[in-house]
N, CA, C and O atoms as a Tripos MOL2 file, in Angstrom:
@<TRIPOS>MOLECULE
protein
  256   255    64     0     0
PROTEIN
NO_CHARGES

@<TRIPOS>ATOM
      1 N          -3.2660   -6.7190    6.8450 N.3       1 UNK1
      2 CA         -3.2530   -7.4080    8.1070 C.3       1 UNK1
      3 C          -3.2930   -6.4030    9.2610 C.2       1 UNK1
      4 O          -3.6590   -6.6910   10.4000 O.2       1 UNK1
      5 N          -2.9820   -5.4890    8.9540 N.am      2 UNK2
      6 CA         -2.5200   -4.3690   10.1090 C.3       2 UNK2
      7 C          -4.0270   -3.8680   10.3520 C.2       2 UNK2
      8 O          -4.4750   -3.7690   11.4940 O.2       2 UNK2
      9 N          -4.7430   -3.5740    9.2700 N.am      3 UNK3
     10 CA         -6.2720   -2.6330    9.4630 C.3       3 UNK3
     11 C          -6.7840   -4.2550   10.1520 C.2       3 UNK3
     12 O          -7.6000   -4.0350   11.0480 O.2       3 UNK3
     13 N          -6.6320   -5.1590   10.0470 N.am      4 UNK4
     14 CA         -7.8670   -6.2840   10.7810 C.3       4 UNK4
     15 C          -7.2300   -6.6030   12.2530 C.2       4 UNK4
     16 O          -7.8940   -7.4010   12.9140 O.2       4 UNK4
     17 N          -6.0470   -6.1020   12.8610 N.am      5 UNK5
     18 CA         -5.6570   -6.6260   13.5900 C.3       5 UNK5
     19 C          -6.0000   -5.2750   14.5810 C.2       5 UNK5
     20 O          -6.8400   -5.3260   15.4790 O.2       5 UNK5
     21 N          -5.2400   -4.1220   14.2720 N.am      6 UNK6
     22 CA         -5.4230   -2.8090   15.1670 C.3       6 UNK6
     23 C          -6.6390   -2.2080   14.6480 C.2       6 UNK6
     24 O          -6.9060   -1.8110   13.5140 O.2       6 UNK6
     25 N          -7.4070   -2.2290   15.8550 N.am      7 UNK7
     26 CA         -8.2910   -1.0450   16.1750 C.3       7 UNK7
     27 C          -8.1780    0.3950   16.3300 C.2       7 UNK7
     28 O          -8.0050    0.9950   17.3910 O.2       7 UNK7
     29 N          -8.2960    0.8970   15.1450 N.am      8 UNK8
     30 CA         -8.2150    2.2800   14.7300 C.3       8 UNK8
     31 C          -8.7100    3.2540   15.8680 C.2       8 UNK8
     32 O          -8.1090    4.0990   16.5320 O.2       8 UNK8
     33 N          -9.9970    2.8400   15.8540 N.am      9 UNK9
     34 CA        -10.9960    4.3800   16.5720 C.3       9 UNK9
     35 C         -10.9130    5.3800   15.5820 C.2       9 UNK9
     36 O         -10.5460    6.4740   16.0110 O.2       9 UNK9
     37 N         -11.1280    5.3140   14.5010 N.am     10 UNK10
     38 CA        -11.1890    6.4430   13.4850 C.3      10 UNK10
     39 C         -12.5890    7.2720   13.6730 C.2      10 UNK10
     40 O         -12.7940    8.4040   13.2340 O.2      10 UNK10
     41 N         -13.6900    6.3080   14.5660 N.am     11 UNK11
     42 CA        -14.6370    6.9400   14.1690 C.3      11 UNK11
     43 C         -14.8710    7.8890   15.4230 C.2      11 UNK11
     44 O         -15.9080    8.5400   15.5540 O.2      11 UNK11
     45 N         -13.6970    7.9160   16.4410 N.am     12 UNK12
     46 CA        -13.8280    9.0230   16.9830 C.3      12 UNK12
     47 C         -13.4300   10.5150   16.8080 C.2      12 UNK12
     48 O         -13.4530   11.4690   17.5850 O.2      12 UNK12
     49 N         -13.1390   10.4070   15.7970 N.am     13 UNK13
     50 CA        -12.3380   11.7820   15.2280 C.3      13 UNK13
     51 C         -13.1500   12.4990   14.5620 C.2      13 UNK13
     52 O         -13.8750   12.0490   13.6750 O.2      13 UNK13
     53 N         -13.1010   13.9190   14.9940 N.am     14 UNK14
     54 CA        -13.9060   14.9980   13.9100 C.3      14 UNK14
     55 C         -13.5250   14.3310   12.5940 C.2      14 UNK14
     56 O         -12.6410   13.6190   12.1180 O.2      14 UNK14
     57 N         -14.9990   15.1200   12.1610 N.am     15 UNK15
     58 CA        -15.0880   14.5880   10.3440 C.3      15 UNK15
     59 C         -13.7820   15.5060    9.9470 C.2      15 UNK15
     60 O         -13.0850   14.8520    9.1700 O.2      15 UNK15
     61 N         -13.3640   16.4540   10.1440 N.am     16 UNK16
     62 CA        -12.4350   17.3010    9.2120 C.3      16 UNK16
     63 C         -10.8190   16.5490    9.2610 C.2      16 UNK16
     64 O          -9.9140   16.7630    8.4550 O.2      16 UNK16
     65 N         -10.7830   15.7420   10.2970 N.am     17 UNK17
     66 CA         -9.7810   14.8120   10.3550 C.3      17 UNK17
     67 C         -10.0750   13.6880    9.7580 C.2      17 UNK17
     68 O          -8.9690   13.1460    9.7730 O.2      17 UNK17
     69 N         -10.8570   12.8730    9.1870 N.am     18 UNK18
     70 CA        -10.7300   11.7880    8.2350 C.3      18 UNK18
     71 C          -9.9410   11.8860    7.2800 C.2      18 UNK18
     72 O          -9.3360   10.8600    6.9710 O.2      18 UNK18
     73 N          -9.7700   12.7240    6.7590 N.am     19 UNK19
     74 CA         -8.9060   12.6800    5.4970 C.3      19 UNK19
     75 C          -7.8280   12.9950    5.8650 C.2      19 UNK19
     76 O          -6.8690   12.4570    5.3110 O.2      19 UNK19
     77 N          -7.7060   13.5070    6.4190 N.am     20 UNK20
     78 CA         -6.0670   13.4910    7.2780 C.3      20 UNK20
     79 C          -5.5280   11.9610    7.4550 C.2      20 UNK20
     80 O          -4.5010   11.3900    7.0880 O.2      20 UNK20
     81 N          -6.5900   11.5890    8.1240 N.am     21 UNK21
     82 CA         -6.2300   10.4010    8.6220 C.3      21 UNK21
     83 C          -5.7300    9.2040    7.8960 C.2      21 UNK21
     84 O          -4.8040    8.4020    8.0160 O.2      21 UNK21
     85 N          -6.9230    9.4600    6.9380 N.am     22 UNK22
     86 CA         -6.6520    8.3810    5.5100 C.3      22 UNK22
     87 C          -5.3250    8.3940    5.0980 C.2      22 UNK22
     88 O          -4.4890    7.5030    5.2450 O.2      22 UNK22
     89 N          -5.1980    9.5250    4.5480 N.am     23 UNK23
     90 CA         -3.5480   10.0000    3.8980 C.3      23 UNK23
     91 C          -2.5810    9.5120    4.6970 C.2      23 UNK23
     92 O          -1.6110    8.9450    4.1940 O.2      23 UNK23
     93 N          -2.7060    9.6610    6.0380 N.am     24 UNK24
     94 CA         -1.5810    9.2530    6.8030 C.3      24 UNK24
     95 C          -1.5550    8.2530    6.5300 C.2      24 UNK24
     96 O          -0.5120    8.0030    5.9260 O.2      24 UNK24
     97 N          -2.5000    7.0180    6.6980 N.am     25 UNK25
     98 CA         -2.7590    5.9880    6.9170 C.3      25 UNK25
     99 C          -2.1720    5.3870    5.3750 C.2      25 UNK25
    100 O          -1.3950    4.4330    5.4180 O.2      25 UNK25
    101 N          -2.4050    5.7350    4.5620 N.am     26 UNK26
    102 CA         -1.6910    5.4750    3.0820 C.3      26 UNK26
    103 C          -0.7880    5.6760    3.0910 C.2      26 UNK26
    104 O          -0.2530    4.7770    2.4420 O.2      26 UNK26
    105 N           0.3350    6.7170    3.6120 N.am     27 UNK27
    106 CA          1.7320    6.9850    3.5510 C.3      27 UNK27
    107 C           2.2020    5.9130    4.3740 C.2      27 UNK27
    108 O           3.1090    5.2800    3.8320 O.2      27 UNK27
    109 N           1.9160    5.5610    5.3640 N.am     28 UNK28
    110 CA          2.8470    4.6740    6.3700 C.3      28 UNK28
    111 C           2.5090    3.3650    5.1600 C.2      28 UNK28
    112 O           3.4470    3.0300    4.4360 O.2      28 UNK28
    113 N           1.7170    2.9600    5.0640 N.am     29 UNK29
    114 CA          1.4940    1.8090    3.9930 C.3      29 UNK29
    115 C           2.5630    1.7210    3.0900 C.2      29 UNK29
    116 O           3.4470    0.8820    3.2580 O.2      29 UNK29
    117 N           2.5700    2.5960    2.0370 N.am     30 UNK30
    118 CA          3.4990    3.0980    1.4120 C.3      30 UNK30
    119 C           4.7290    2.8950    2.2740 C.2      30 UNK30
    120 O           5.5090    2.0320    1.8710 O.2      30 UNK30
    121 N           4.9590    3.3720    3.0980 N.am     31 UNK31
    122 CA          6.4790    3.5960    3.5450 C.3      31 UNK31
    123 C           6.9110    1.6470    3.8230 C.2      31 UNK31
    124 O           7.9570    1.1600    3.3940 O.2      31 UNK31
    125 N           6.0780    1.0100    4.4300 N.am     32 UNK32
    126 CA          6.1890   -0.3320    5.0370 C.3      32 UNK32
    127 C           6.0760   -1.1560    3.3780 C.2      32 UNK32
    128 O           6.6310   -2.2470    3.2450 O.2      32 UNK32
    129 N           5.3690   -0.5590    2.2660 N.am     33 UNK33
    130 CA          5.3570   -1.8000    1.3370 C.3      33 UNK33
    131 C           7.0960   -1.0430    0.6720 C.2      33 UNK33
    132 O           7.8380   -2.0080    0.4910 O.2      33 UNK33
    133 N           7.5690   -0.1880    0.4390 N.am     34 UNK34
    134 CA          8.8430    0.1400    0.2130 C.3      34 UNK34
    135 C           9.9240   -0.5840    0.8890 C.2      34 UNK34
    136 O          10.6830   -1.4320    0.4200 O.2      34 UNK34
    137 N           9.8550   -0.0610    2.1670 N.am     35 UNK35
    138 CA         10.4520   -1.1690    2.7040 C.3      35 UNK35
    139 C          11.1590   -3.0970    2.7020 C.2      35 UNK35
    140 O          12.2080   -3.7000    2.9250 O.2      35 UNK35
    141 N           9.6600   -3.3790    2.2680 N.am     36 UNK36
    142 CA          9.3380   -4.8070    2.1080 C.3      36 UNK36
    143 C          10.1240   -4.8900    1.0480 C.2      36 UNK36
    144 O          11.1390   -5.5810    1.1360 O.2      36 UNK36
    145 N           9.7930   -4.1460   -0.2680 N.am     37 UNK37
    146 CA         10.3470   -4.8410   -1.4090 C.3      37 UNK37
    147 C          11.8670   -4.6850   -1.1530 C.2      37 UNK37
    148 O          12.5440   -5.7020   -1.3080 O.2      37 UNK37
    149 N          12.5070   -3.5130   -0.7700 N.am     38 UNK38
    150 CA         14.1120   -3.1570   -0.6890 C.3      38 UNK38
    151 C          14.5930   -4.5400   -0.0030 C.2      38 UNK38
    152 O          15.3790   -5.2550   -0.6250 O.2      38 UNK38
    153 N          14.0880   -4.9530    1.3800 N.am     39 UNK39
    154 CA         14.4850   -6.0850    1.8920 C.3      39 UNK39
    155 C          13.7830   -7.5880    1.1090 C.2      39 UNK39
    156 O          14.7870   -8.2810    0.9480 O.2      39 UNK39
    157 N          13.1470   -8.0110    0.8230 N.am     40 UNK40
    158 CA         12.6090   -8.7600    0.4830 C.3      40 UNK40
    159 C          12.3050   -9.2010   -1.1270 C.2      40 UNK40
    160 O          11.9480  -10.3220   -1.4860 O.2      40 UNK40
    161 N          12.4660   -8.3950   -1.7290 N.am     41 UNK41
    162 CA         12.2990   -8.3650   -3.2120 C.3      41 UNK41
    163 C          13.4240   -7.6780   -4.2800 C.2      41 UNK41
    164 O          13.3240   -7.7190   -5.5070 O.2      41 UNK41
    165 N          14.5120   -7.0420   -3.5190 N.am     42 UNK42
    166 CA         15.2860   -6.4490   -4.3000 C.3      42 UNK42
    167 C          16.0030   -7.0860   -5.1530 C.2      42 UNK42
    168 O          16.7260   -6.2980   -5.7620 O.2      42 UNK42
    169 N          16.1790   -8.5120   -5.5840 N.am     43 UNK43
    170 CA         16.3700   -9.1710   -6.3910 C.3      43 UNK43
    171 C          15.7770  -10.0760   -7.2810 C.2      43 UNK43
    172 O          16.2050  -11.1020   -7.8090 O.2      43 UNK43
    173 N          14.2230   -9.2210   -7.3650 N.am     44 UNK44
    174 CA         13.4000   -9.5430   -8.1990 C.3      44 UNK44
    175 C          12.3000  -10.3120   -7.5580 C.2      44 UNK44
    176 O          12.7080  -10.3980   -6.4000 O.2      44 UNK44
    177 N          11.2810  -10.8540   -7.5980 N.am     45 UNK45
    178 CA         10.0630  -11.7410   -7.0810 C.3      45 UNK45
    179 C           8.9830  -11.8850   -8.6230 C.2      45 UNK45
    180 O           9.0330  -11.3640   -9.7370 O.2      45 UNK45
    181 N           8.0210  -12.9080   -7.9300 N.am     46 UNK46
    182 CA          7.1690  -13.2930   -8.3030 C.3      46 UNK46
    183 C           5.9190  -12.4920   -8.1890 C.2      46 UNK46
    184 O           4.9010  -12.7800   -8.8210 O.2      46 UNK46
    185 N           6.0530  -11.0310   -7.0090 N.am     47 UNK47
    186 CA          4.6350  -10.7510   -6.6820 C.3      47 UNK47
    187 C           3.9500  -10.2240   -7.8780 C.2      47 UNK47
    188 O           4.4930   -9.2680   -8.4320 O.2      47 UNK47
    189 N           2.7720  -10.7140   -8.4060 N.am     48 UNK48
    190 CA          2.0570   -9.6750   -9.6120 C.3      48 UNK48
    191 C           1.8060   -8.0860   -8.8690 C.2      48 UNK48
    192 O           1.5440   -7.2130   -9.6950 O.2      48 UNK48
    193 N           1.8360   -7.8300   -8.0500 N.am     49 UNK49
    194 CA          1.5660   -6.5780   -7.2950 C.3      49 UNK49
    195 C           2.6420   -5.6500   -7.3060 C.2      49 UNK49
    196 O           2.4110   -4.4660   -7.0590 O.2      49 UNK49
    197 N           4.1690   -6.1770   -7.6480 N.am     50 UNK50
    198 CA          5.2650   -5.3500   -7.6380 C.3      50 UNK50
    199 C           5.5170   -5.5990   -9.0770 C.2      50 UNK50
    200 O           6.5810   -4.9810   -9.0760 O.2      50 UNK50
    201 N           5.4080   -5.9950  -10.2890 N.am     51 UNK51
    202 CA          4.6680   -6.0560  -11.6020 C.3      51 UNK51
    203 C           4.0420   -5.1030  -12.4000 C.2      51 UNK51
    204 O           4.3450   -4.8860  -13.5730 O.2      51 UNK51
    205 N           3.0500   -4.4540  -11.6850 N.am     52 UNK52
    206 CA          2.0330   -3.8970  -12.5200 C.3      52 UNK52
    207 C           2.6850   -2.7860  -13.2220 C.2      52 UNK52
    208 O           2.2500   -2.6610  -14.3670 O.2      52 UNK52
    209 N           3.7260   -1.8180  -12.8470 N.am     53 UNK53
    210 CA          4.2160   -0.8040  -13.4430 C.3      53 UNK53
    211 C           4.9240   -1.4140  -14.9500 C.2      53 UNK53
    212 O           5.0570   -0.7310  -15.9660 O.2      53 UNK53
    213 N           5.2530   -2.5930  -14.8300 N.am     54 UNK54
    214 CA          6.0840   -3.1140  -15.7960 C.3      54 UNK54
    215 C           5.2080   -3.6580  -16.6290 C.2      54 UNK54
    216 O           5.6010   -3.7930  -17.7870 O.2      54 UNK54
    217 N           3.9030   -4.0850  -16.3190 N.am     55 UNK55
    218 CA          2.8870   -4.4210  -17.2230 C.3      55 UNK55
    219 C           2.4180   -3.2060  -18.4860 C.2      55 UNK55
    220 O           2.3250   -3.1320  -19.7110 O.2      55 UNK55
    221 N           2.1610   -2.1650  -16.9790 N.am     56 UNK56
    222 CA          1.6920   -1.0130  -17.8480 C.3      56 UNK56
    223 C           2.7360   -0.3080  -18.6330 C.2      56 UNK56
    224 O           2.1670    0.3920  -19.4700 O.2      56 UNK56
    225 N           3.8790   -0.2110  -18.7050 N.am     57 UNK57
    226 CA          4.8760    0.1450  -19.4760 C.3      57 UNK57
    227 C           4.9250   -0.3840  -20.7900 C.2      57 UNK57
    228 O           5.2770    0.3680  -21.6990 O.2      57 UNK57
    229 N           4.4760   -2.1590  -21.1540 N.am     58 UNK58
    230 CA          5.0200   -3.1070  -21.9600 C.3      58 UNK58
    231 C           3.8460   -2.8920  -22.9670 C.2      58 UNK58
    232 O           3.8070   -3.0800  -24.1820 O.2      58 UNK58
    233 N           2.8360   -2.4100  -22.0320 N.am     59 UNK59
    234 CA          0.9300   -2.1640  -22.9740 C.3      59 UNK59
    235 C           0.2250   -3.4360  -22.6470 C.2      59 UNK59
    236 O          -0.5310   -3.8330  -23.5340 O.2      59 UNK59
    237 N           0.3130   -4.2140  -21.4930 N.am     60 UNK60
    238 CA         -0.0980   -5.4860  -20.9990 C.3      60 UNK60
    239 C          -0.8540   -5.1400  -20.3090 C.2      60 UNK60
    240 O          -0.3190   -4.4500  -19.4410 O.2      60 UNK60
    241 N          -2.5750   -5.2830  -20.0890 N.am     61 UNK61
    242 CA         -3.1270   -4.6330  -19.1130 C.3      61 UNK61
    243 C          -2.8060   -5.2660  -17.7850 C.2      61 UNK61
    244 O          -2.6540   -6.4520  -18.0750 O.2      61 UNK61
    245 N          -2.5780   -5.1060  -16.2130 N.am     62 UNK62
    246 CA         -2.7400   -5.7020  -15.7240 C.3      62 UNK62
    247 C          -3.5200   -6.6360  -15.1570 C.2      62 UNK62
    248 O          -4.4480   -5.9600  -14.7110 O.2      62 UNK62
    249 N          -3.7100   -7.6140  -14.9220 N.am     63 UNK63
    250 CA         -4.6310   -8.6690  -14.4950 C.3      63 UNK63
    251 C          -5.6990   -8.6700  -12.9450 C.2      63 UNK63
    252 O          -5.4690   -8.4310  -11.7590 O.2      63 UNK63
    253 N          -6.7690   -9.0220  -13.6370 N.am     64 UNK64
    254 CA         -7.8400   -8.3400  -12.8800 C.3      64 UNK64
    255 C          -8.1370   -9.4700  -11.8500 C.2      64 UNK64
    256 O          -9.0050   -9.3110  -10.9920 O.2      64 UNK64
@<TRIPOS>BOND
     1     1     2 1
     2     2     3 1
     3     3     4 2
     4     3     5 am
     5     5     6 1
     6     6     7 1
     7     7     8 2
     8     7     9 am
     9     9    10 1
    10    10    11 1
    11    11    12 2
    12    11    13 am
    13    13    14 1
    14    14    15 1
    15    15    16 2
    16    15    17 am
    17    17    18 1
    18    18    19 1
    19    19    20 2
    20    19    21 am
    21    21    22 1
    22    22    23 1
    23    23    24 2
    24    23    25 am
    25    25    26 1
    26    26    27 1
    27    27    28 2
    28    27    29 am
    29    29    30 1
    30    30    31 1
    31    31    32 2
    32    31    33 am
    33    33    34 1
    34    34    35 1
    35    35    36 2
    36    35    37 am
    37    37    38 1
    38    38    39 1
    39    39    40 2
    40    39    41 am
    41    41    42 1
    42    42    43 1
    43    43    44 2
    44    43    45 am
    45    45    46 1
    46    46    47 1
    47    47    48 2
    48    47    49 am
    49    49    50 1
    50    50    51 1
    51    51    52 2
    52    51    53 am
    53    53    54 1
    54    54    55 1
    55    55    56 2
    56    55    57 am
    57    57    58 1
    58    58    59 1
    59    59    60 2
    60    59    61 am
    61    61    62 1
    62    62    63 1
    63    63    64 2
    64    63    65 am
    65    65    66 1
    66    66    67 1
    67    67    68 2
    68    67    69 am
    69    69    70 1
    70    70    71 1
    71    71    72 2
    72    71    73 am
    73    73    74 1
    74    74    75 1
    75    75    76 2
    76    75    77 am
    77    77    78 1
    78    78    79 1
    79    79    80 2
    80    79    81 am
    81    81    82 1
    82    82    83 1
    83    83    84 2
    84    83    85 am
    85    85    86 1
    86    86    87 1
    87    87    88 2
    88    87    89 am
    89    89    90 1
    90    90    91 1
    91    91    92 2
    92    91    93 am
    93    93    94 1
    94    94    95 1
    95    95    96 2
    96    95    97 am
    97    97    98 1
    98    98    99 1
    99    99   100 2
   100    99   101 am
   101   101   102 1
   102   102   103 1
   103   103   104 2
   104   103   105 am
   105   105   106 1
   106   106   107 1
   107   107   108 2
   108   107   109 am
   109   109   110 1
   110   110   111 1
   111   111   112 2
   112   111   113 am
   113   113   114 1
   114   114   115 1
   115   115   116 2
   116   115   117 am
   117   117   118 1
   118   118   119 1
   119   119   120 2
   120   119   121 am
   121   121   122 1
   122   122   123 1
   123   123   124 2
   124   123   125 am
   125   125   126 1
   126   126   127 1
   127   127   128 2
   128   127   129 am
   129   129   130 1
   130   130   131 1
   131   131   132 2
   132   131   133 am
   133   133   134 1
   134   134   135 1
   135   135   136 2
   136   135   137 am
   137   137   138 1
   138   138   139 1
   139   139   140 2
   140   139   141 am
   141   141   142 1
   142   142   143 1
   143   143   144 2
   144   143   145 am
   145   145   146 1
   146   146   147 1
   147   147   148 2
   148   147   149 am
   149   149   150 1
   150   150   151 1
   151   151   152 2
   152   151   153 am
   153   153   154 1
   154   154   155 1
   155   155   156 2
   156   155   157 am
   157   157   158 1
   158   158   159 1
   159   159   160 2
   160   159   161 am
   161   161   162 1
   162   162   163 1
   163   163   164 2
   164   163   165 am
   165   165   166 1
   166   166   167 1
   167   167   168 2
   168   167   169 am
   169   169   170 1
   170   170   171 1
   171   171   172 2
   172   171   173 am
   173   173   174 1
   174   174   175 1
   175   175   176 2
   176   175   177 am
   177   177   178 1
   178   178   179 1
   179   179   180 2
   180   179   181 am
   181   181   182 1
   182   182   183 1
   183   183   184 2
   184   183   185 am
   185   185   186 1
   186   186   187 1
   187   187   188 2
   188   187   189 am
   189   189   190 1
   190   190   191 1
   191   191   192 2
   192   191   193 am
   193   193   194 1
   194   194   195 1
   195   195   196 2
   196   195   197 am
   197   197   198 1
   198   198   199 1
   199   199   200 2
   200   199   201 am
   201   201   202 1
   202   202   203 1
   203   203   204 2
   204   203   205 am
   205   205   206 1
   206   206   207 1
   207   207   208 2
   208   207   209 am
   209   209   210 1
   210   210   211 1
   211   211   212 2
   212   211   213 am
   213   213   214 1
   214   214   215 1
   215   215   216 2
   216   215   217 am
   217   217   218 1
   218   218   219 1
   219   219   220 2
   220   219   221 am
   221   221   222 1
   222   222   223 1
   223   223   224 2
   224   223   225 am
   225   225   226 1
   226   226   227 1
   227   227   228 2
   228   227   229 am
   229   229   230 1
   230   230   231 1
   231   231   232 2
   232   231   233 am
   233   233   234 1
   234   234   235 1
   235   235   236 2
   236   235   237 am
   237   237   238 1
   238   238   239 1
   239   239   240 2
   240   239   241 am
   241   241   242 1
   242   242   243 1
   243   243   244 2
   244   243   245 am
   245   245   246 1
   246   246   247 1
   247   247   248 2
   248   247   249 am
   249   249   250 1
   250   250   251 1
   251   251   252 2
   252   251   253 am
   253   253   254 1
   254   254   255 1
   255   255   256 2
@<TRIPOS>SUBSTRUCTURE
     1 UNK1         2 RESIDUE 1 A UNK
     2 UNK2         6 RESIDUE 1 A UNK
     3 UNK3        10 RESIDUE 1 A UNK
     4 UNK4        14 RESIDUE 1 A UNK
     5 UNK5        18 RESIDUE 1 A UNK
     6 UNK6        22 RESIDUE 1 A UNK
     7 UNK7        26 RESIDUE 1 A UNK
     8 UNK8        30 RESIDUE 1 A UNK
     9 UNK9        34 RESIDUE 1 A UNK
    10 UNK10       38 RESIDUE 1 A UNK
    11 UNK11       42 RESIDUE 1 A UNK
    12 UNK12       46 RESIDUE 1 A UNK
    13 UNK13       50 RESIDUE 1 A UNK
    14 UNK14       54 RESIDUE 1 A UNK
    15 UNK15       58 RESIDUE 1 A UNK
    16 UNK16       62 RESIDUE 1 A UNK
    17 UNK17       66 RESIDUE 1 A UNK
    18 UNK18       70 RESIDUE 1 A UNK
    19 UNK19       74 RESIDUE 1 A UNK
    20 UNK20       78 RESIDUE 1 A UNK
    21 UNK21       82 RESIDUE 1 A UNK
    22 UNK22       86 RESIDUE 1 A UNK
    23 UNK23       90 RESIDUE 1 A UNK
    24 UNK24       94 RESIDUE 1 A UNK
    25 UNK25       98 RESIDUE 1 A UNK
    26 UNK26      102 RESIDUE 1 A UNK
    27 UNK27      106 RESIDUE 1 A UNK
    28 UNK28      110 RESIDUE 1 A UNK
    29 UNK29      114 RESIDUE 1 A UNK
    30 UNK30      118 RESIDUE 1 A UNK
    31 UNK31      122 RESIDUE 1 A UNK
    32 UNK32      126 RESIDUE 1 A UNK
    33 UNK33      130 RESIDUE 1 A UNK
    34 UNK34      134 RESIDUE 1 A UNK
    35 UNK35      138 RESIDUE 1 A UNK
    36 UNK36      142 RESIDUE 1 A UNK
    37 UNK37      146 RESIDUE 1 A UNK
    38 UNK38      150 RESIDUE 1 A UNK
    39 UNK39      154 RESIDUE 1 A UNK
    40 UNK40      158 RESIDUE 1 A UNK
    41 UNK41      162 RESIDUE 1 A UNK
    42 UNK42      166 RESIDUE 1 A UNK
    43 UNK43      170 RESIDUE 1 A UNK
    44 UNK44      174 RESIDUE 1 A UNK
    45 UNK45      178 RESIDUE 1 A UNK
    46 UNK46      182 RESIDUE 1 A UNK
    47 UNK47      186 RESIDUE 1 A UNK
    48 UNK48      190 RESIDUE 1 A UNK
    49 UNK49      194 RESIDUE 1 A UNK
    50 UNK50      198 RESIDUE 1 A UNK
    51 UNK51      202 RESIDUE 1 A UNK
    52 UNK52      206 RESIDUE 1 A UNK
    53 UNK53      210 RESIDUE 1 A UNK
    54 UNK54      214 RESIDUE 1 A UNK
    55 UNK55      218 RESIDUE 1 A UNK
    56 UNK56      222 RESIDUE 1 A UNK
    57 UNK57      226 RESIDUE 1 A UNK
    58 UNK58      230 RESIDUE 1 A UNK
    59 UNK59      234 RESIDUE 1 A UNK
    60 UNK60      238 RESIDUE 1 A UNK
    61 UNK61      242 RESIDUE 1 A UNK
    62 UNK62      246 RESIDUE 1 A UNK
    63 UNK63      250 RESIDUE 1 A UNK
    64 UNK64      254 RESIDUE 1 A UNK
């Protein structure tokens, strides 16, 4: 929701900063879906998306 709502301007940035950028842009993700689950899921959920580690542990492929 966040990439369709804010306008980046990524494409004003030197090329040698894209990948910078990306990474960042994945860590804060990361940091906000951590978040979510501690508040929101720490007593377990339904999401198949907070799942998949437990799939792949059990030998269940996850679902495509």
């Amino acid at each position: 929701m966040m990439l369709t709502r804010w306008r980046l301007q990524m494409s004003g940035l030197p090329p040698y900063d894209l990948p910078r950028a990306f990474r960042l842009l994945i860590a804060l993700l990361a940091i906000a879906d951590t978040r979510r689950r501690e508040r929101y899921c720490a007593g377990g959920c339904g999401h198949e998306w907070h799942q998949l580690a437990r799939r792949t542990d059990e030998g269940t492929p996850p679902a495509t």
